[in-house]
N, C-alpha and C positions, 0 to 999 in steps of 0.2 A: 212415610217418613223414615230416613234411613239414619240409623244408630253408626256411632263412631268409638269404637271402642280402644279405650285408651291402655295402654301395656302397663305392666307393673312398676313403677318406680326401680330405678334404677340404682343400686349401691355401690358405693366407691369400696375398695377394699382398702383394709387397715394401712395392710405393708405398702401400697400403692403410692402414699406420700412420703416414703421414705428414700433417700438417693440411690440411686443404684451402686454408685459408689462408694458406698458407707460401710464401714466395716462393719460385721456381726458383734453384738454384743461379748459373746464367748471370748473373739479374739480381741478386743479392746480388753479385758478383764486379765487374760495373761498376760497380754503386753503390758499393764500396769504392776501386775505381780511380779513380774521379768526386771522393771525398771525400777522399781521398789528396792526388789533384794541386791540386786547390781548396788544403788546408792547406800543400804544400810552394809553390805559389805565392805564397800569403799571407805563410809563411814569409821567403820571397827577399823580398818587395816590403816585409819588414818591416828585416829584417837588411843588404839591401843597401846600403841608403842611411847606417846605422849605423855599418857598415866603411869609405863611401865619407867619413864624414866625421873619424873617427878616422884612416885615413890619410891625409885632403887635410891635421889638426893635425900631423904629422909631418913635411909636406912644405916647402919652399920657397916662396914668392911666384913663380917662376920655374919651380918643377917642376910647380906649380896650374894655369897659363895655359899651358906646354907641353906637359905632359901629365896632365891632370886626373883621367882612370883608372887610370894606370899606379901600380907600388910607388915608396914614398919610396927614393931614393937613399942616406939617410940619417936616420938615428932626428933630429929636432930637434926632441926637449924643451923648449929654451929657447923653442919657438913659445908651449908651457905656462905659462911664468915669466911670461914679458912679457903674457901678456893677463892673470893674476893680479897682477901691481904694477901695471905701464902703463894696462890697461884698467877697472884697480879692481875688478874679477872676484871676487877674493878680500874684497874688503870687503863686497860684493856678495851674495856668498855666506854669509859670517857674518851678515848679515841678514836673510836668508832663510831661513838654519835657526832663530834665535831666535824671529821671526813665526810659523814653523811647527811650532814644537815647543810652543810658550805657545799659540797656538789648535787644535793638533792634541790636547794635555793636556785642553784646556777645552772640545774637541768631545767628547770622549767618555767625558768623565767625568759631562756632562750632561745626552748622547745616551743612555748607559748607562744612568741611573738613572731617567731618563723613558723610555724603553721597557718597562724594570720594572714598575716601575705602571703600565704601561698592559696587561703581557703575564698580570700576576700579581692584579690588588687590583681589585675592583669600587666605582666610586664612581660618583654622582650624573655626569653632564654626559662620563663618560670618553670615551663616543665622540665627541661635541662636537669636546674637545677634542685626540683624535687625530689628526680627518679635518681640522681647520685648520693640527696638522704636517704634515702627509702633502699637503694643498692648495700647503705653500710649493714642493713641487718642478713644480709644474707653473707658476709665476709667477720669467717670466725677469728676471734679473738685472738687463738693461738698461732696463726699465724702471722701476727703484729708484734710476737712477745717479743722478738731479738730485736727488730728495728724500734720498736717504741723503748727498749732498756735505752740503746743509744741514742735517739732524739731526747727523751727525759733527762739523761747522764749528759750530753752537750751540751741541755741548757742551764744548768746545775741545780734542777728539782729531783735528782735520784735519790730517795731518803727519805724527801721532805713531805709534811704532808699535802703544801700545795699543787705540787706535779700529782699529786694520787685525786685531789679532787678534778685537774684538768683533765686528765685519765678517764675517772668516772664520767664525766658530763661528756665528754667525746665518744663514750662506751655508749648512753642512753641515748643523744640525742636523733640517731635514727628512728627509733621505736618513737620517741614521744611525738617528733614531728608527723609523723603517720598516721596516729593514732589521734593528735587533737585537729588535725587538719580535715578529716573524716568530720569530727566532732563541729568544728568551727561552718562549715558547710549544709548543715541543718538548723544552724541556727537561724533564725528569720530574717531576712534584710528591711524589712521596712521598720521596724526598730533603730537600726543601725541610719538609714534615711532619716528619723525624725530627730534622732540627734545628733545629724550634721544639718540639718535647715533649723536645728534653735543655736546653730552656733560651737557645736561642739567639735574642735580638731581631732583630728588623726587620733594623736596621741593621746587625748583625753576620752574620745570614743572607745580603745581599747582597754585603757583601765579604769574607765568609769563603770562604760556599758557591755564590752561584749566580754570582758574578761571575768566579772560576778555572773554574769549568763552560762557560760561554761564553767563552769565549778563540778557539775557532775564529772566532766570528762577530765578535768584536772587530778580532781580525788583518787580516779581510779589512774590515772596512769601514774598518779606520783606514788601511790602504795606500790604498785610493780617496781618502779623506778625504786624504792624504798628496798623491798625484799631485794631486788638483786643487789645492790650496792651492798645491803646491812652482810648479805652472806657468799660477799666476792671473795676470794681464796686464795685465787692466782693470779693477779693483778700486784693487790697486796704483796706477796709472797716474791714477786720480781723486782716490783719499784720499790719495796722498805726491806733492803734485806738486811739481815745480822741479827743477832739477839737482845737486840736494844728493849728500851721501854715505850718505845714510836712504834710500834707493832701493832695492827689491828687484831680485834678482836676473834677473827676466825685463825691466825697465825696462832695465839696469843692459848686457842682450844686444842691447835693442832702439836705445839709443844706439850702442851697438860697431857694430850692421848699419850704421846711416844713417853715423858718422864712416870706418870702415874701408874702405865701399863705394867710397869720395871719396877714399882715401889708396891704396889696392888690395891694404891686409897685410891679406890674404885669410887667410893660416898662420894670425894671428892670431885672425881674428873662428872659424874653426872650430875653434880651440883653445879661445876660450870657450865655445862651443858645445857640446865635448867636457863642459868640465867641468860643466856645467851638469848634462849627460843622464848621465852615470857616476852621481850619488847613488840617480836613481831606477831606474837598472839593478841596481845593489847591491841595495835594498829590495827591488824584486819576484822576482831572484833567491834573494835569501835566505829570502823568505819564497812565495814559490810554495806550495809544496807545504801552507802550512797555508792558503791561500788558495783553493784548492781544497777543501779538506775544508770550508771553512766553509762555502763555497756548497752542495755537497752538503748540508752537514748542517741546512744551513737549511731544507731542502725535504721532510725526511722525522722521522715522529713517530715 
């Protein structure tokens, strides 16, 4: 009878199920340490300056120039009042949210519905006419500033604030057609199928149903569309010129710097400053978090 002798079981080794293209522990461990301090530096170099100018607006003329990094001695709010009456801050700023809510309304209500057709409906010339949207953001601004003074001054909106909101919405509407047209293209079409066979038109399909559907990619582009318009400088500064009380808000800082600098109520000029930067700290606080989802959700079908 002849024996069969059987070999010793055989062991898989540990590392053997691991990819070969996997990084080592070690270096996964820096690269995290690397990108860490990268974002908490970024962090500091972002917030520091933020703090240092919220409490230089608290401070004194005298607590400024003796000790410029140091705590306020003393809360002084009324540095607040005075560059809102004295420095017209407050009128200032009532003008700047009116321009920016009437062309932020009419950027995306027109960025909106021309992304649409462009993401949804097949027509004659579509790409034509999308890549001549999509062309405006690569065509800078400044070289529009002389012909757009006289196309606004022609039609007699030089001044006004409604040529400054047609302005702005001609200024965003490349970005946001780009940006939600992307967005409108992931959204799912047999949705949009089931409410055109219960009877739903066109026009009641996009503002019933696919316009609440995009809300992520609205939020985020209207916040962009928001910061640029709230801290436009040179638009303003061509289309409303003179030292009127129609002056937006970043004209409105840029006088405070040059008068203030000259008089040395420094409390003052970073008190307007404060109030300036609080609206658009509010917004992108508040809305963070859908502002991320948009971006995400623009990139995946």
């Amino acid at each position: 009878m002849t024996t069969v002798e059987t070999g010793a079981p055989t062991t898989v080794a540990a590392d053997a199920a691991i990819p070969a293209d996997r990084p080592p522990r070690r270096e996964l461990g820096v690269a995290n340490v690397f990108s860490h301090g990268f974002l908490l530096l970024w962090a500091a170099m972002t917030i520091l300056p933020l703090a240092w100018m919220l409490l230089s607006s608290l401070k004194s003329n005298g607590e400024i120039i003796a000790d410029p990094w140091g705590l306020p001695e003393a809360l002084r709010f009324d540095n607040w009042g005075r560059a809102w009456t004295n420095a017209h801050i407050g009128r200032f700023f009532f003008n700047s949210l009116v321009v920016v809510t009437g062309s932020l309304t009419l950027t995306m209500l027109l960025g909106a519905t021309a992304a649409y057709v462009f993401a949804r409906y097949e027509f004659r010339g579509r790409q034509v006419v999308y890549y001549l949207f999509v062309g405006g953001m690569m065509f800078p601004v400044f070289l529009a500033l002389v012909p757009l003074f006289f196309v606004v001054r022609s039609v007699g909106l030089l001044g006004t604030w409604p040529g400054l909101i047609l302005v702005y919405t001609a200024y965003s509407l490349p970005f946001t057609v780009f940006f939600l047209t992307a967005f409108f293209r992931t959204l799912p079409t047999s949705i949009a199928e089931a409410a055109m066979i219960d009877g739903c038109g066109h026009f009641r399909l996009f503002f019933r149903v696919m316009l609440p559907m995009a809300r992520p990619g609205l939020i985020s582009v209207g916040i962009f569309n928001f910061l640029s318009h709230w801290n436009q400088f040179l638009l303003p500064q061509v289309l409303i010129p003179g030292d009127g009380q129609d002056r937006m808000l970043a004209q409105g800082l840029s006088s405070l710097a040059v008068s203030q600098g000259y008089a040395g109520d420094y409390a003052q000029l970073f008190a307007g400053l404060t109030i300036a930067v609080l609206p658009v700290l509010v917004v992108y606080v508040a809305f963070q978090r859908q502002v991320q989802a948009g971006l995400t959700a623009g990139q995946l079908k």
